[in-house]
N, C-alpha and C positions, 0 to 999 in steps of 0.2 A: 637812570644813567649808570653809566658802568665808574665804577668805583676804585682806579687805580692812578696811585702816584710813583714817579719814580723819582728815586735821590742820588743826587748827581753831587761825589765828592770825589777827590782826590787822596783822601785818607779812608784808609781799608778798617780801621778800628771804629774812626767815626760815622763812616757809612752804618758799620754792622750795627754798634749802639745806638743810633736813630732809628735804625727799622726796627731792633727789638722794643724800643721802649715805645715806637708808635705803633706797632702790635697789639702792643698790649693794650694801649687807650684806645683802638680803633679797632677790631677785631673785624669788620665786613668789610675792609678797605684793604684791596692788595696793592702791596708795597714792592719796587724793584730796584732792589740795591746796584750800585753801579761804582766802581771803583778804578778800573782796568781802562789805560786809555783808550783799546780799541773797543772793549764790552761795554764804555757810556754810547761812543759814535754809533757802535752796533744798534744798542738799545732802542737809541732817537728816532733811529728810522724804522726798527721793528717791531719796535713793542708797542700796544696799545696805551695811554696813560693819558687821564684828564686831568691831572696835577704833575707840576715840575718843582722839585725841590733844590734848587740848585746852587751849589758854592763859589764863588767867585775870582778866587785866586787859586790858580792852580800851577804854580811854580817847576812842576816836574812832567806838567806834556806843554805839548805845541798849539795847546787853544787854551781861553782864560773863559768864565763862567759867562761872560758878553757876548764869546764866539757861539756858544753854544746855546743860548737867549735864543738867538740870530737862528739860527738851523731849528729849533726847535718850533720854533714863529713858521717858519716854511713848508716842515714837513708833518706839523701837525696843529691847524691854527686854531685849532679851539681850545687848543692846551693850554692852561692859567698857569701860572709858573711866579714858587714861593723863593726870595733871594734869601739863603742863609748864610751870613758871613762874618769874618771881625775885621773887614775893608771896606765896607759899604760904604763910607764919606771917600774915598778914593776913587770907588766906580760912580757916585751920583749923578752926574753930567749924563754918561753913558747910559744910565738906566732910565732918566728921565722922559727919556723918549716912548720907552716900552710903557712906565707908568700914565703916561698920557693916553696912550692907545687901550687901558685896561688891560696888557696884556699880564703886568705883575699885579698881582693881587695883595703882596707885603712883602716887605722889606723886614726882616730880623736881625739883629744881631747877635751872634752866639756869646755866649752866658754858659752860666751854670746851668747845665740838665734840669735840674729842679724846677727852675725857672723859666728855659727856654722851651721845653715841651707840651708846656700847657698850651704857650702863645702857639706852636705849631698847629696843634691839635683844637682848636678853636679857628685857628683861619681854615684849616681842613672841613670842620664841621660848621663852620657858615657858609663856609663856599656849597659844597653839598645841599643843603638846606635851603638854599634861594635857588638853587637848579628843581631840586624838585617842586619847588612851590608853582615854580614858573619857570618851561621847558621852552618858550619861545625862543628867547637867545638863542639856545642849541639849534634849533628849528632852521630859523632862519640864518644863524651862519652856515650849515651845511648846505641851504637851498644859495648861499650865495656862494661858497667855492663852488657848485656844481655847475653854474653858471659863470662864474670864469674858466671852469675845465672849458667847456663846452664852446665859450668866445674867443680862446684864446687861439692866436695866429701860429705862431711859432709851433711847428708840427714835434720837436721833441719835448718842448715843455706842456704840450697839449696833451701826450700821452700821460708825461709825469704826472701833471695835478691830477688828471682822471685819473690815474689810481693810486694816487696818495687818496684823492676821493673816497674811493671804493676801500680802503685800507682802514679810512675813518668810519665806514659805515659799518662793517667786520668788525673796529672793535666797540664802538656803539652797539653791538650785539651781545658782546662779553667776552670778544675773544684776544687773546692777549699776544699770541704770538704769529707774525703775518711779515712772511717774507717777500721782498720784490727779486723781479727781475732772476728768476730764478734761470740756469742755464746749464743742464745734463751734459751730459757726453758725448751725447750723439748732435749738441747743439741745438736742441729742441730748446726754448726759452716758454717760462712761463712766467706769463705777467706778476702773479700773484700766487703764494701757497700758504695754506694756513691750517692748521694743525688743530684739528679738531678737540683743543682741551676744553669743555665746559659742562656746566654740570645743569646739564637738559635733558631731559630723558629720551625727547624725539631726536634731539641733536646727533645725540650721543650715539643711536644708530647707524647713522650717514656713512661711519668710516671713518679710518685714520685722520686723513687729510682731506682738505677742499683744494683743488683748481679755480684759478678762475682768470678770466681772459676777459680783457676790458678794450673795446673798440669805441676811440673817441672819436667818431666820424659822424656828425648832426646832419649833413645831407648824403648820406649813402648808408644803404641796410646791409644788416649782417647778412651775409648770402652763406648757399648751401657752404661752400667751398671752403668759409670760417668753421661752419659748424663742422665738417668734415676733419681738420686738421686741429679741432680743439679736443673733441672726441676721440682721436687718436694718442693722446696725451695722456688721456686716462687709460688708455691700453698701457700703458710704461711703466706703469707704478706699479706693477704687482701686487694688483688690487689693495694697495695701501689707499686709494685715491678712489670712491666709486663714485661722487656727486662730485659734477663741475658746475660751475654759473659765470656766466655769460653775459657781461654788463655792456652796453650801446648807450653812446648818447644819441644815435640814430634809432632806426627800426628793424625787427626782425621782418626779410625775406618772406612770404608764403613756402618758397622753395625749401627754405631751411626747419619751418614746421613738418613739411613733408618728408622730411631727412630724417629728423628726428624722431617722427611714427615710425622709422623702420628699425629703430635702434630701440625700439620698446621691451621687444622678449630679450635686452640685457638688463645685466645686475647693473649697467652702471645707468648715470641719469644728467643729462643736462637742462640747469635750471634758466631760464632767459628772464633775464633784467632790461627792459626800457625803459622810455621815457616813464612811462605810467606805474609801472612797477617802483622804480625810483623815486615817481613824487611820494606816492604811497608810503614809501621806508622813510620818506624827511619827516611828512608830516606826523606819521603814527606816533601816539600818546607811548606806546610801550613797542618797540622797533625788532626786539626778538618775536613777539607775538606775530606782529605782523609778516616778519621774513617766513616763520613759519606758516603763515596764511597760504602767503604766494608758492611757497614751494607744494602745498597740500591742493591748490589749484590746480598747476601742473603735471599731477602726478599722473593722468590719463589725456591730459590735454596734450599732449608729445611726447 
């Protein structure tokens, strides 16, 4: 599992002194500091993180550390989330609900550094430690948002979960930064863009950036005319962008395979994600390995 938390305060001294001091105890665990009222809300939605470190009184913006419980719980639910505060008996009512759910994993109260950083770094390092003993949980929660992606009626929220989905599976890969709803000048919209920082050495060839276009349609295929106009999108980038992927809760078209054989003598490549490629990435013991299976598949297969 990929190894990042982010901390969510409203004070810019204490942010920095918690990331450096859990640095230092944690050296394989990236940390993302957040301070700036619109650079936490940015964060929540773009940034990869399977821990939440967050403060609860925030007296100088327009949300308290409940609101943002709340939004965190939505737009990334596998995320565990540690309460650091000196108001905890003020929020308990309000947080009781989350701790029921499991979705807080501790409650702290801020102390003295000396003393508060070890408890940090122990609920950090047991939470860790029971994931990898036992990957199920993960497993099976992502096979269960896929399937409310996939159920859900409401045609705008139906795209949402799908790639908040698909956002969660990027960064279950190790990638940390994954923008939505991306939208150029020319009005071109791309679902999803993510910025190929990771340290893979096959990855790392791909290119700048990945595209990636998510069609949550469970009884209708991706047809040529998807692939057509997704394909074009990677003409835009000035080859910042040469590998697209292409996620369906439906099926790929035959027609669309055939599109795709003719787009072969390009530099650039689009990967197709279905059902079966999908179940593949929930269940896989190690999810980068496997993503890179699937793509080493496709490499002559379209």
């Amino acid at each position: 599992m990929n190894k990042s938390v982010i901390i969510i305060d409203d004070e810019q001294t204490q942010v920095n002194s918690l990331t450096k001091a859990l640095k230092e105890k944690l050296p394989s665990v990236e940390f993302i500091p957040t301070f700036a009222e619109q650079d936490i809300l940015s964060a929540i939605e773009s940034k990869f993180y399977s821990l939440a470190i967050v403060d609860l009184r925030m007296d100088k913006y327009s949300f308290n550390g409940i609101t943002l419980i709340e939004k965190i719980i939505e737009v990334n639910p596998f995320s565990k989330i540690i309460v650091t505060s000196a108001f905890t008996q003020e929020y308990i009512d309000k947080l009781r609900p989350f701790m029921l759910k499991g979705k807080i994993i501790n409650i702290l109260e801020k102390e003295k550094f000396e003393v508060w950083i070890p408890k940090i770094v122990n609920t950090i390092n047991e939470y860790y430690e029971k994931i990898n003993e036992d990957s199920s949980p993960l497993q099976t929660a992502l096979l269960q948002y896929y399937a409310d992606a996939k159920n859900e009626f409401d045609t705008f929220k139906k795209g949402e979960k799908f790639e908040n989905f698909v956002s969660l599976l990027f960064g279950n890969i190790g990638y940390q930064d994954i923008k939505r709803r991306v939208i150029d000048k020319s009005q071109n919209e791309v679902d999803l863009i993510v910025r190929n920082e990771i340290n893979d050495l096959f990855l790392n060839k791909l290119g700048d950036y990945f595209l990636i276009e998510c069609k949550n349609k469970p009884n209708e295929n991706v047809g040529k005319n998807d692939f057509v106009q997704f394909y074009s999108k990677l003409d835009n980038t000035n080859g910042l962008a040469r590998f697209g992927f292409l996620f369906t809760a439906g099926y790929i078209a035959k027609t669309t395979y055939t599109e795709a054989v003719r787009t072969s003598n390009s530099n650039k490549k689009v990967v197709f994600f279905s059902n079966t490629e999908i179940e593949r990435l929930i269940k896989a013991e190690d999810i980068r390995k496997e993503f890179k299976n699937i793509i080493d598949e496709q490499v002559k297969d379209n």
